[in-house]
C-alpha positions, 0 to 999 in steps of 0.5 A: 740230746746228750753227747759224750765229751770222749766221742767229740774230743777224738772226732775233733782231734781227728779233723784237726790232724787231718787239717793242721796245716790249713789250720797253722797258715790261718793262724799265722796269717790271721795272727800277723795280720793283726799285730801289722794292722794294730802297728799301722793304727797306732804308728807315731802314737805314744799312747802305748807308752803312757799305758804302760807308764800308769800300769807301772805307777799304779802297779808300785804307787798307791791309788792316790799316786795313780790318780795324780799321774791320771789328773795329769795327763793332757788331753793331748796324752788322752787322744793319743791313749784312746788311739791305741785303745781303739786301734788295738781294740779294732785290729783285735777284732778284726783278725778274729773275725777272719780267723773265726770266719775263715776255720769254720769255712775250712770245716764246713767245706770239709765236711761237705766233701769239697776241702780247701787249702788255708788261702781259699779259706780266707778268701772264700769266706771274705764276704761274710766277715762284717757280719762276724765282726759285728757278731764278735764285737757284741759277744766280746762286750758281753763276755768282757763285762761277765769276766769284769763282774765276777769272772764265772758269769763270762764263763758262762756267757761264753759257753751260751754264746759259743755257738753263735759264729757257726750258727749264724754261719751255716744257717745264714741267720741274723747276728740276734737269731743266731745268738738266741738260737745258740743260748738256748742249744747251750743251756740244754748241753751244758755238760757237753760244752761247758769243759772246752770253754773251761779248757779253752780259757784255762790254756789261753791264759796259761800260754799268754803267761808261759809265752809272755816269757820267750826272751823275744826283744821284738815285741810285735814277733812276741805278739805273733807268737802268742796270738799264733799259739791262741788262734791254735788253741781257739782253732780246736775248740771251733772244730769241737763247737762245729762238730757238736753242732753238726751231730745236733742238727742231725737229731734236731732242727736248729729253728726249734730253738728260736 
């Protein structure tokens, strides 16, 4: 089934408006939930520090000047930058999770007739957040590797995996089913979902640019910011996903794609 772009577009910018201010409080409080929790997993760690100290030499050194400062860390200093890695990793992860879990509970309540604020989102759509969490952990490492190989592969992954959250969400389908199931929907409506992850990615990576800017010395309420305005961003794409979904379930059934 073949839907027209134009058509999805207006209907997703008309929930949006009709939803913005639920969907703002989920991505302020989504976005500083996870910059206070990456504070509190890397607090008295000086791992960030030493990132940005090799960043910087390999950015004005050569790669043999990078490799010394790399053979001269301590195991010490390598703890500590693996504590930030992960403790950063995680907390990213997480604010994702409740930030994907609790937009498609909003619009799934709202498209059944029964809207929510933005607080019985988040609260209402606690329970199923582990499983999000392990669904995003295993795309963000598929998609990652795509974008490190040649970047158009993780463009692609992404437009295949893009379904998962809300397939797995609404038909209440294991984390693999719902991968599988979205792959297959994808690569049948490739025209239809491939522009708003081109664009998705396209505004991500210029709003990180334009933001990073903002002469904000507080580098936690810069991280804010930016993560408010990406959630933002990523809020529309999922009411554009969630709706493409429900117009194709009303055509066909999801487990024929099994």
């Amino acid at each position: 089934m073949s839907m027209p772009v134009p058509v999805l577009a207006r209907d997703s910018l008309n929930f949006f408006r009709n939803q913005l201010l639920s969907v703002l409080i989920i991505s302020l409080l989504t976005a500083a939930v996870t910059v206070g929790l990456n504070v509190l997993l890397t607090y008295n760690s000086n791992g960030l520090a030493l990132i940005r100290a090799l960043e910087t030499t390999y950015a004005t050194e050569s790669s043999g000047g990078f490799q010394r400062a790399v053979a001269a860390l301590t195991s010490d200093d390598q703890w500590q930058m693996l504590k930030t890695g992960l403790g950063t990793i995680f907390s990213s992860l997480l604010g994702n999770a409740v930030f994907v879990t609790s937009m498609i509970f909003l619009i799934f309540s709202a498209s059944q007739g029964q809207p929510v604020s933005a607080l019985q989102a988040i609260t209402g759509s606690a329970g199923r957040i582990p499983r999000m969490l392990v669904l995003l952990l295993i795309c963000s490492l598929v998609i990652a590797l795509g974008l490190v190989a040649m970047y158009l592969p993780g463009l692609i992954l992404a437009m295949l995996l893009a379904l998962a959250p809300i397939i797995m969400f609404t038909e209440k389908n294991s984390v693999f089913t719902a991968i599988k199931i979205s792959g297959n929907i994808a690569l049948k409506n490739i025209r239809t979902l491939l522009p708003a992850i081109l664009i998705w990615f396209a505004l991500k990576q210029a709003s990180v640019v334009f933001l990073s800017k903002l002469p904000i010395e507080n580098e936690h309420i810069l991280m804010t910011v930016i993560l408010f305005i990406n959630n933002v961003i990523s809020g529309l794409v999922i009411i554009y996903l969630f709706r493409f979904y429900q117009l194709f379930t009303q055509s066909q059934s999801a487990s024929d794609y099994q």
